[in-house]
C-alpha positions as CSV (number, residue, x, y, z in Angstrom):
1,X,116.2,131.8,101.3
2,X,112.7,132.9,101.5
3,X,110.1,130.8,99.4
4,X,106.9,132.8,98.5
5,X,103.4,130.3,99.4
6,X,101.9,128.8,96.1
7,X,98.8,130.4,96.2
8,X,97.6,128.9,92.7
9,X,99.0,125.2,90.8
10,X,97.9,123.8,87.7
11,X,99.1,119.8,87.4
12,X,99.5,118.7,84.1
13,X,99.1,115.0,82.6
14,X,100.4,115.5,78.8
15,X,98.3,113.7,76.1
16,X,100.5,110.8,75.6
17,X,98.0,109.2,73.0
18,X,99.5,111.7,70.5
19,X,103.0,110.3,70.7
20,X,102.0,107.1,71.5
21,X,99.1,106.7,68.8
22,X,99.0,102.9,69.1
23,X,97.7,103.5,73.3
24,X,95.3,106.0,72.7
25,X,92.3,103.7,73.8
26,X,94.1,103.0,76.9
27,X,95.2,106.5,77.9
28,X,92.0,108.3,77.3
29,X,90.4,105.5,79.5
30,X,93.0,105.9,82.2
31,X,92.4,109.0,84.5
32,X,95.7,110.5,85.7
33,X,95.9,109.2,89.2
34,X,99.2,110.5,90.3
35,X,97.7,114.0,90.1
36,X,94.4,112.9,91.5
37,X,96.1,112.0,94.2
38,X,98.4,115.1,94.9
39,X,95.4,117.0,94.3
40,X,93.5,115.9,97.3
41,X,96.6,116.5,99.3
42,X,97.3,119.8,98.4
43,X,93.7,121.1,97.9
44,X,93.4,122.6,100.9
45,X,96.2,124.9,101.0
46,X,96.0,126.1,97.5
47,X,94.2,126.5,94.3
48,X,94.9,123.0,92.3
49,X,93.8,123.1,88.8
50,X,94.2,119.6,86.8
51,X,94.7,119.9,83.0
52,X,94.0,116.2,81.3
53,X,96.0,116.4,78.2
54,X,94.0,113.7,76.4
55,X,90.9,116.0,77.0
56,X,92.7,118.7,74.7
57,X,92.8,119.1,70.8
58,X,96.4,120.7,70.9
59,X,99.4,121.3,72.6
60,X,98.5,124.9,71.9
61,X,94.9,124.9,73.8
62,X,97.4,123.2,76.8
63,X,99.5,126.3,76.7
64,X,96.7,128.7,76.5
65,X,95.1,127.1,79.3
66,X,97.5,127.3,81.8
67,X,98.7,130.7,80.7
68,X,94.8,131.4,81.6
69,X,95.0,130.0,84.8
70,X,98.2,132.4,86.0
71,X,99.3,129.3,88.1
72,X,102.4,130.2,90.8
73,X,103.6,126.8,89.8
74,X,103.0,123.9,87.3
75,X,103.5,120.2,87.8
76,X,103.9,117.6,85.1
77,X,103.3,114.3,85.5
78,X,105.8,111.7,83.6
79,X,105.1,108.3,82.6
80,X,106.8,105.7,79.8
81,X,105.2,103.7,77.1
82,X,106.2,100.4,78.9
C-alpha cells in the first residue's frame, strides 16, 4: 500500500458553543490547543490550515471554507461537555 504525502490539511475545532449554549463564554475564550499544538508539529511538512469553529456564523461558512481550502486531509478535534 502506497500512501500519497499530505501536501495540504485543514484541522478543525467545531463551535461547541452552539450545542452547548450554556459554555459559550468559556469556549470562545478557550483557543483550541490540541490543534495548536499538532500544528506546530506538522507545519513544516505541509500546508496546516486551522479553522476555529466559534469564529464562524454557520456550520455552512465551515463547509465552504474548507471546501475553499481543497485540503488532502481534514482533522477534527473532539471534546465533551464535562
Amino acid at each position: 500500500m502506497h500512501l500519497e504525502p499530505i501536501e495540504r490539511l485543514v484541522l478543525v475545532n467545531p463551535p461547541y458553543s452552539s450545542v452547548y449554549h450554556s459554555e459559550k463564554i468559556v469556549k470562545s475564550m478557550i483557543p483550541p490547543l490540541g490543534l495548536l499544538y499538532l500544528h506546530s508539529n506538522v507545519k513544516d511538512y505541509c500546508d496546516v490550515h486551522i479553522i476555529d469553529g466559534e469564529l464562524y456564523n454557520s456550520m455552512e461558512d465551515i463547509i465552504a471554507d474548507i471546501k475553499r481550502l481543497d485540503p488532502d486531509a481534514v482533522g477534527v478535534t473532539m471534546q465533551t461537555p464535562t
